[in-house]
C-alpha positions in Angstrom: 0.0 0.0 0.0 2.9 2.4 0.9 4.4 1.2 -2.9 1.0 2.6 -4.5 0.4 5.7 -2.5 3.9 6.8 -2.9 3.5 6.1 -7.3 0.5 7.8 -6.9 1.4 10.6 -5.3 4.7 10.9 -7.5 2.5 11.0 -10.5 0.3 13.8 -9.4 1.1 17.3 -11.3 2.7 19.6 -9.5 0.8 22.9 -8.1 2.4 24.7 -11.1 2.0 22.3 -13.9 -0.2 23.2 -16.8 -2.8 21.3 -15.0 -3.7 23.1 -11.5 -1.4 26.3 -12.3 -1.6 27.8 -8.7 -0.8 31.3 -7.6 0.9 29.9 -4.9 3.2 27.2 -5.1 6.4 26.3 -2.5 7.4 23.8 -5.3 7.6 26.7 -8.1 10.1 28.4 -5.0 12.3 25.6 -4.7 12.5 24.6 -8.0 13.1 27.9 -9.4 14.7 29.1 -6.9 18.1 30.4 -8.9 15.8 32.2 -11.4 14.0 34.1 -9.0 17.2 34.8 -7.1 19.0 35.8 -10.2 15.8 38.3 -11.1 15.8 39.6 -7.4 19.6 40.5 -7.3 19.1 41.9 -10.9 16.2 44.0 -9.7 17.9 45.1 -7.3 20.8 46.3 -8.7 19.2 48.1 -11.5 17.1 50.1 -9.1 20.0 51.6 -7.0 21.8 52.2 -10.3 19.3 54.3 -11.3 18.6 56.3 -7.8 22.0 57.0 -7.4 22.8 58.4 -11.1 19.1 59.9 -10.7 20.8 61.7 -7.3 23.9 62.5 -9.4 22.3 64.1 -11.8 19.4 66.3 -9.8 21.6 67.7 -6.7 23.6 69.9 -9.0 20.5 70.5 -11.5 18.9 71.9 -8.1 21.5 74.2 -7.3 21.6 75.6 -10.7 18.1 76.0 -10.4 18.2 77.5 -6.8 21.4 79.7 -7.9 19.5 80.7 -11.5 15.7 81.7 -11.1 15.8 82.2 -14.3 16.7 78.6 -15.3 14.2 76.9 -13.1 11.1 76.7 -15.1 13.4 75.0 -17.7 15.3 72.9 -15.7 11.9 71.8 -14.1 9.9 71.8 -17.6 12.3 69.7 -18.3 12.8 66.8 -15.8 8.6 66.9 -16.1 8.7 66.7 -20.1 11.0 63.3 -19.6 8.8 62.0 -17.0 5.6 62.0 -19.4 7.9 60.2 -22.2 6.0 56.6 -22.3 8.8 54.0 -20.8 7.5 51.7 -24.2 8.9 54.6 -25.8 11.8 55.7 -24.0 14.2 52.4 -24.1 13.2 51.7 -27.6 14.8 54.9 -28.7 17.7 54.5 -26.0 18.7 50.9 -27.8 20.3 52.4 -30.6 22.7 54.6 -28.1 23.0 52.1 -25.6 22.4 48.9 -26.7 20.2 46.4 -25.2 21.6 46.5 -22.1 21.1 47.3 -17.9 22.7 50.6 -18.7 19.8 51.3 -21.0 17.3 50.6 -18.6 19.7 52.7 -15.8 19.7 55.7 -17.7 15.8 55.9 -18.3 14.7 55.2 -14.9 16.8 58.0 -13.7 15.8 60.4 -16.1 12.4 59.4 -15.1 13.2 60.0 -11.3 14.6 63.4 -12.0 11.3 65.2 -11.8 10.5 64.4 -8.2 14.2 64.4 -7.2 14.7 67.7 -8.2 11.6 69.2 -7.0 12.3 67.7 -3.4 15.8 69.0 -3.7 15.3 72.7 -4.2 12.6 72.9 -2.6 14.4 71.4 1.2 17.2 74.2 0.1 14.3 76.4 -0.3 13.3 75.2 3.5 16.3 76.2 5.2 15.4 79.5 7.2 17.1 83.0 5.7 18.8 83.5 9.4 19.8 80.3 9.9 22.5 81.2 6.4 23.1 84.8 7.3 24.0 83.6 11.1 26.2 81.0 9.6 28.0 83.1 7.2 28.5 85.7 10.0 30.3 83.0 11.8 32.8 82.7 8.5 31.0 79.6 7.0 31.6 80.0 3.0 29.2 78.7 0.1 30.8 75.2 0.3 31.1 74.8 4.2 27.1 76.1 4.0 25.7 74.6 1.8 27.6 70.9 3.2 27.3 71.7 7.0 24.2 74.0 7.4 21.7 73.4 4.6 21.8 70.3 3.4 20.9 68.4 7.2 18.2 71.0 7.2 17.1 70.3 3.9 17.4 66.7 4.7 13.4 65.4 5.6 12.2 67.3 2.7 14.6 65.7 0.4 14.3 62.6 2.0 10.8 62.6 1.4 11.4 63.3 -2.3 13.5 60.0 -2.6 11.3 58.0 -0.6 8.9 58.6 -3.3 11.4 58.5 -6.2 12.8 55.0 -4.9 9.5 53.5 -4.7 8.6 54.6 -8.0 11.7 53.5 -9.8 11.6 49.9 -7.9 7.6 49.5 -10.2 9.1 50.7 -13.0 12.2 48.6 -13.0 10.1 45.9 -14.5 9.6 47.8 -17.7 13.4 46.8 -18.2 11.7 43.7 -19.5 11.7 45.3 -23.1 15.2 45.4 -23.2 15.6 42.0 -21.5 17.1 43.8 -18.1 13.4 44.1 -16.1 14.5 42.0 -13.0 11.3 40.6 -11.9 9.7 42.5 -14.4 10.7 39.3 -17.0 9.2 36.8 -14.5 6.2 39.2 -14.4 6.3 39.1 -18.5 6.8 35.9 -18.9 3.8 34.8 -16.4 1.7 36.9 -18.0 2.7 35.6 -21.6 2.6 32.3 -20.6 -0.2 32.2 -17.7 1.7 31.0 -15.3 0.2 32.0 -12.2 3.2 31.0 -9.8 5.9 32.9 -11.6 3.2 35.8 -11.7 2.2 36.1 -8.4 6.1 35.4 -6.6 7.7 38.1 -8.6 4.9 40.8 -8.1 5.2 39.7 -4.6 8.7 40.2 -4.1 8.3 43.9 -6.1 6.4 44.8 -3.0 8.7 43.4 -0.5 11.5 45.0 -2.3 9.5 48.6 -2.6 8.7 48.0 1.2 12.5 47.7 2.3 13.9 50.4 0.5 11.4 52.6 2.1 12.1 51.2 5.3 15.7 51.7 4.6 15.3 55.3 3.5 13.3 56.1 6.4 15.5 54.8 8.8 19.3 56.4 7.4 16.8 59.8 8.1 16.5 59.1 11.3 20.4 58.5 11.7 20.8 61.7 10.0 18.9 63.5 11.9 19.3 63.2 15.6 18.6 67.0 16.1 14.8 66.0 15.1 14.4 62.4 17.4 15.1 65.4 20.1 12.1 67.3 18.6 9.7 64.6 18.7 10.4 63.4 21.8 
């Protein structure tokens, strides 16, 4: 009897086969375990690529901004312009410049974060009270020491904020990557979709979430390192 049950339960489709296709499945985990690991750390990487060129490129597009009135509307008009480029549109016409390749994808998603980095950026600078700089430069602080020492930790919650959002944003549209072959999860969540494949579907959106989840998590918690003088506040 143990001979039979044991045949028959070998012979039974698994919970992702064609034949029960589950949304959840610990076989699919196990089984797949080094694609969706290899998607994960792919995702991953791609993401903080992007945030930190995005960073790159907006902290001195703010001060431009902040330094030039006069350049604002178009460095804003801008970042905005990009933001409402279609991503179905965007990597297509990177290819040819790029290549299919994470770079592509890199580039685009921090061109896309631009618009919310910026705004956050100049408008923490913008946050920093007038006496709080003219008591600092009366102490001999110059634009450098400033700008580094006094208005930037001020600054900090409202840019902060700005990246919380920007982070979030860029993990969900990581998975557009999936055009150019470099979408992390997003090519599980192609694939699942293409195929109907309802455990590949559901594990990768899942983990889009949990990855979205922990960067916010992280971001809010480096703020709260930074900025001891507010715990203080609060409390």
């Amino acid at each position: 009897m143990t001979l039979l049950a044991a045949s028959a339960a070998a012979s039974e489709p698994s919970c992702y086969s064609r034949l029960t296709n589950e949304w959840f499945c610990g076989q699919y985990l196990r089984d797949y375990q080094q694609e969706i690991t290899d998607a994960t750390v792919q995702h991953l990487g791609i993401t903080l690529a992007a945030v930190i060129l995005g960073v790159l490129i907006a902290f001195p597009l703010a001060l431009v901004a902040r330094r030039l009135p006069r350049l604002e509307t178009a460095i804003l008009g801008t970042a905005t312009a990009i933001y409402t480029i279609p991503s179905l549109a965007l990597l297509p016409l990177m290819v040819p410049f790029t290549g299919i390749s994470a770079t592509t994808v890199v580039i685009a998603l921090a061109l896309y974060a631009l618009t919310i980095l910026v705004r956050s950026m100049l408008e923490g600078l913008r946050s920093v009270p007038p006496g709080v700089r003219e008591s600092a430069r009366g102490m001999g602080y110059g634009a450098t020491r400033l700008l580094f020492r006094v208005e930037l930790p001020l600054a900090l919650p409202v840019i902060m904020a700005g990246l919380r959002v920007a982070t979030v944003s860029t993990v969900a549209l990581t998975t557009v990557g999936s055009l150019v072959s470099y979408g992390g999860l997003g090519n599980l969540i192609k694939d699942g979709v293409t195929s109907n494949f309802r455990a590949e579907l559901m594990t990768a959106s899942i983990l889009c979430v949990l990855i979205a989840v922990l960067f916010d998590v992280l971001i809010v918690f480096s703020q709260w390192l930074l900025t001891p003088w507010a715990r203080g506040v609060r409390s």
